[in-house]
C-alpha positions in Angstrom: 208.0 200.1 247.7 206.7 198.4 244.3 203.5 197.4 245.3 202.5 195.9 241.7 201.1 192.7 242.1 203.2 189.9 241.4 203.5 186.0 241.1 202.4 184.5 244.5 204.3 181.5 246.1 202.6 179.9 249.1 203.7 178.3 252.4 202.8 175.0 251.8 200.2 173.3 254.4 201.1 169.9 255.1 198.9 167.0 255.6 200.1 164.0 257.6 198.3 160.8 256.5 198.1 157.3 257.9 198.2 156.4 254.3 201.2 158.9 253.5 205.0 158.7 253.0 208.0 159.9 252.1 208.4 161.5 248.4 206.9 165.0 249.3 210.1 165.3 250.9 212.7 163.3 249.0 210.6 163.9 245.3 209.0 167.5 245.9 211.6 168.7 248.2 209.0 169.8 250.7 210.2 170.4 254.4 209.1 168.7 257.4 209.9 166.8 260.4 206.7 164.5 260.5 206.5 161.6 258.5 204.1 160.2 256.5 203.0 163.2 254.7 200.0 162.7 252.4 199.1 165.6 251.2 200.7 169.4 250.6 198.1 171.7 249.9 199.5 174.3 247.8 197.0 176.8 247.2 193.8 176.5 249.6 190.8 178.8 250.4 189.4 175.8 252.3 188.2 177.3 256.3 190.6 176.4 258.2 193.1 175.7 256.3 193.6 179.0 254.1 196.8 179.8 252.1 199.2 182.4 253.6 201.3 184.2 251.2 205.6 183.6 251.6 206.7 185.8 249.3 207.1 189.2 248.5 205.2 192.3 250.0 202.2 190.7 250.5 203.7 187.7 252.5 202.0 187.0 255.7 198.8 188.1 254.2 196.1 185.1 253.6 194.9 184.3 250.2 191.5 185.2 251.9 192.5 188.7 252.7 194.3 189.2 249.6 191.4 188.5 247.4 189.0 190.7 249.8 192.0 193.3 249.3 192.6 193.0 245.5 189.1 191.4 244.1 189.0 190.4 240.5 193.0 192.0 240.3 193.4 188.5 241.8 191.2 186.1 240.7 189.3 187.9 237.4 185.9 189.8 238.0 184.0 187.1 236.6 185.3 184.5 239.4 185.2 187.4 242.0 181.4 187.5 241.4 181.0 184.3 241.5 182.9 182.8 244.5 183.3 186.5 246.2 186.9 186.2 248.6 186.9 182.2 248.5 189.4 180.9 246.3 187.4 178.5 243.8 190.0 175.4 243.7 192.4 173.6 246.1 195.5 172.8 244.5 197.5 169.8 245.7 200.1 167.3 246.0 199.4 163.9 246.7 201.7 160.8 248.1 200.1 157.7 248.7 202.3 154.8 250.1 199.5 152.9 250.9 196.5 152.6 249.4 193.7 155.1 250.0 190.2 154.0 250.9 187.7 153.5 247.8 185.7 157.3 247.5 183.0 159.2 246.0 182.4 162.9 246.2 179.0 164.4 246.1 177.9 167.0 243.0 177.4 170.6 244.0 173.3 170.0 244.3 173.8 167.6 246.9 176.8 169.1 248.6 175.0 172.1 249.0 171.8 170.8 250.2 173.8 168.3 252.8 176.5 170.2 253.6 176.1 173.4 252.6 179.4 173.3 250.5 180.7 172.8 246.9 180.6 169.5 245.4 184.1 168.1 244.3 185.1 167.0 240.6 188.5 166.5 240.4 191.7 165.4 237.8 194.8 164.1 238.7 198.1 163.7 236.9 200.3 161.1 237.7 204.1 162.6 238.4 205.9 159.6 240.2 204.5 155.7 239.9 206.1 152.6 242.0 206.3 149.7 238.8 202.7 148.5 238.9 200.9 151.0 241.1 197.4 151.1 240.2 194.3 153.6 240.1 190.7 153.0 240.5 188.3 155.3 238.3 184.8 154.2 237.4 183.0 150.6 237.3 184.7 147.7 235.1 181.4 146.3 234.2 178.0 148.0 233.8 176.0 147.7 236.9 173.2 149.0 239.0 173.1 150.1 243.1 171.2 146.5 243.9 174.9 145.0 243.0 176.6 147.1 244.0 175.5 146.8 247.4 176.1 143.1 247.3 179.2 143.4 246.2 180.1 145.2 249.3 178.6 143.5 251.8 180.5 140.8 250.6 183.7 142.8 250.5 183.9 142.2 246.5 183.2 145.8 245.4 186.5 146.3 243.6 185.6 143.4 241.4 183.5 146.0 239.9 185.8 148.7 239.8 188.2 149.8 236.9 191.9 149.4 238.1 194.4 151.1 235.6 198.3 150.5 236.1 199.7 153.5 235.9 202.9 155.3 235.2 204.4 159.3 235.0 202.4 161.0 232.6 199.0 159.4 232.9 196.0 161.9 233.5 192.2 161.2 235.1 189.4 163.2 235.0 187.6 162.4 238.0 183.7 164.1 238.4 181.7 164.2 241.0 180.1 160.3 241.1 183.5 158.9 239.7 184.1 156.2 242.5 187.9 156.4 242.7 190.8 155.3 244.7 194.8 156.5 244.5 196.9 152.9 244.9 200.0 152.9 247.0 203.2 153.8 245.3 201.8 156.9 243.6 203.3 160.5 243.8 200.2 162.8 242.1 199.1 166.4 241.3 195.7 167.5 242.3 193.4 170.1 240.6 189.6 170.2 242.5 187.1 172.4 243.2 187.6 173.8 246.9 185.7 171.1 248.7 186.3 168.7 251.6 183.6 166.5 251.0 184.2 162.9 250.5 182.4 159.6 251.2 184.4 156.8 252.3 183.1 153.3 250.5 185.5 150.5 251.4 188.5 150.9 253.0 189.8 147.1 252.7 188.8 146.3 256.8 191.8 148.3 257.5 192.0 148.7 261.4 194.3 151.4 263.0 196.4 151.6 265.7 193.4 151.5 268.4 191.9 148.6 266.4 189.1 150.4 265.2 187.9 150.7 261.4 187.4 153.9 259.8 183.9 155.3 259.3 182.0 154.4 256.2 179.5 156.0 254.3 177.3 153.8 253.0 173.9 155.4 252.5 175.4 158.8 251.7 177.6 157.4 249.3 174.7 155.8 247.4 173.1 159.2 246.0 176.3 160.8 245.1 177.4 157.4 242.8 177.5 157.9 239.1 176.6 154.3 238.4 177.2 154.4 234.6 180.7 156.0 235.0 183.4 154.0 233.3 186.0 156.6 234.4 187.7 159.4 231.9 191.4 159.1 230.9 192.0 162.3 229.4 193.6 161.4 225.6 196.6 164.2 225.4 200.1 165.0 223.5 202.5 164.3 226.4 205.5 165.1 224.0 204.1 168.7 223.1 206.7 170.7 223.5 207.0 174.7 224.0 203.1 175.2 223.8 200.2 174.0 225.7 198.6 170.9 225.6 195.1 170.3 227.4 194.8 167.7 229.3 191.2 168.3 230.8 188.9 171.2 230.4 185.8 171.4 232.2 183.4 174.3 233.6 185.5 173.9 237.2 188.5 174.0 235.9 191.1 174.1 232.7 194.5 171.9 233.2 197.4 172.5 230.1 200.4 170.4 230.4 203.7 172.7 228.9 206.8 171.5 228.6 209.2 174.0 228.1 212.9 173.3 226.4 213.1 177.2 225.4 211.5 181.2 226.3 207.1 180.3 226.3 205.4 183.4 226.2 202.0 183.3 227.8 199.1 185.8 227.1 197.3 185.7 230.1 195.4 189.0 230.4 192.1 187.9 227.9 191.9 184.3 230.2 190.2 186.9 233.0 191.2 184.4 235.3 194.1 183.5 237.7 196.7 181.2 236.5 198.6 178.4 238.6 201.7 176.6 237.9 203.0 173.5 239.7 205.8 172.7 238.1 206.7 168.8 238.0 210.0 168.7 236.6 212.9 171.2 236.2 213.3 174.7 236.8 212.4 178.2 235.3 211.8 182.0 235.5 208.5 183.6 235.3 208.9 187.1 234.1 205.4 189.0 233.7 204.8 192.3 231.7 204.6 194.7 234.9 208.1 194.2 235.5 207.7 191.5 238.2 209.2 188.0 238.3 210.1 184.5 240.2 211.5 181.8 239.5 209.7 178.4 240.5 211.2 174.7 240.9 209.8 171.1 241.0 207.5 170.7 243.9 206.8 174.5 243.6 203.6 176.3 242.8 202.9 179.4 241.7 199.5 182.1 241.1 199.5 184.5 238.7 196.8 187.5 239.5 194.5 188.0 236.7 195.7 191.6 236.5 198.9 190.2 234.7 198.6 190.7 230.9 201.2 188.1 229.8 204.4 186.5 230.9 207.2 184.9 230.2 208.2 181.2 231.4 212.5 180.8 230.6 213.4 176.8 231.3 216.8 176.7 233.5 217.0 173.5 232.0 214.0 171.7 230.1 210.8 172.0 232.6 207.5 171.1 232.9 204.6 173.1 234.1 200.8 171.9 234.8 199.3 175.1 233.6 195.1 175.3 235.6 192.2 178.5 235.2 188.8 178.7 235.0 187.6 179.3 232.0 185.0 182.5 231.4 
């Protein structure tokens, strides 16, 4: 049995959302009887919900054992030492037929000393829009946490939000403090650090099927706000074709856009990191330099172990590839 390691596909772990709908099915041709499916988490180290490997010899395995198994083969030695067996990001899908409640996430000094967990800065790129589905990220209007509070007691605080209409092919850079929301009608691609930490600000006096409102959290919420964030909308090539083009790079996370018409050959070996691809559109063949390979389709993601020196991506037919590591 070859036992080289290899590029890692991923049972997907499905997330079903009172906000959710229908496109992780009919868009990212993911498989499930429930409906409204909000989010697929594609690559998780989060407790609880940790990836299990569905392909090749090492399916069945977690992606917790396999990094306590392989180490910095899988992840890089730098990120080894750093995160030890937890997997550093949490790489998703997103559908949002309704509108998601108005959110914050905490830095990693307060996460840590509240929860005793990461903080979360995120991006998102935009794969699928509704016409005129929006996104919140950052205030409109410069302002201070005695307005803000009154604009939320009297139910105004997206007045002071920035609401962008969005369409396929828009990117956000989301840190922690960003005050954010996904609007309905928006298929998206996650990249965040592996956190489930979120405040909940306003969630329009939504009631649920019991009548009751969600939780919010106010007082948390006010530490962890960035008040002089105007949001980040990442300024990028989307045309760039056959190379990659970065979209966001930040000390969580790097996120390349490539769009691929012919053969892109990838030296990955001097990254000393993992390497994911979602891919977003199309179809292609990753072939790596130890002789293994797999092919990988729209709505599919794939890791590449840092122990791979470089591969080739062949398009099917023209594709395109979100490309995320950490840098060293």
């Amino acid at each position: 049995m070859d036992t080289a390691l290899y590029p890692l596909k991923f049972t997907p772990i499905l997330k079903e959302k009172i906000w959710g709908g229908d496109k992780l099915k009919s868009r990212l041709n993911k498989t499930s009887n429930t409906e409204n499916i909000g989010e697929s988490w594609e690559i998780s180290g989060v407790q609880g919900d940790v990836s299990v490997v569905s392909n090749g010899f090492l399916k069945g395995n977690s992606l917790e054992e396999i990094i306590e198994i392989y180490m910095g083969e899988i992840v890089g030695d730098e990120i080894f030492n750093r995160f030890d067996k937890e997997f550093p990001l949490l790489i998703k899908f997103i559908d949002a037929k309704q509108d998601l409640s108005v959110q914050v996430h905490p830095n990693d000094e307060l996460s840590k000393e509240r929860h005793k967990a990461y903080g979360k800065t995120e991006m998102w790129y935009v794969i699928d829009a509704d016409p005129g589905s929006k996104l919140i990220s950052g205030f409109a209007v410069d302002t201070d946490k005695a307005e803000y509070l009154n604009f939320l007691q009297k139910d105004k605080i997206t007045a002071l939000l920035k609401s962008h209409t969005v369409k396929n092919g828009d990117a956000f850079f989301i840190p922690a403090g960003n005050v954010h929301a996904i609007g309905a009608g928006v298929l998206l691609a996650e990249i965040q650090q592996t956190s489930d930490v979120t405040y909940r600000i306003y969630d329009y006096n939504r009631k649920d099927s019991d009548g009751k409102t969600r939780e919010l959290h106010t007082e948390l919420a006010l530490d962890a706000i960035n008040f002089t964030d105007k949001g980040v909308v990442p300024d990028y090539d989307p045309n760039k074709t056959n190379e990659a083009e970065n979209i966001t790079s930040c000390n969580y996370f790097v996120t390349n856009l490539v769009k691929i018409t012919e053969s892109y050959i990838r030296d990955v070996y001097l990254l000393n990191s993992f390497v994911v691809y979602m891919c977003i559109e199309g179809s292609a063949k990753i072939t790596c330099s130890n002789g293994t390979n797999e092919s990988i389709s729209k709505g599919e993601t794939v890791l590449i172990p840092a122990s791979i020196q470089d591969l080739e991506i062949t398009p099917s037919t023209s594709c395109k590839l979100l490309e995320v590591f950490i840098k060293s």
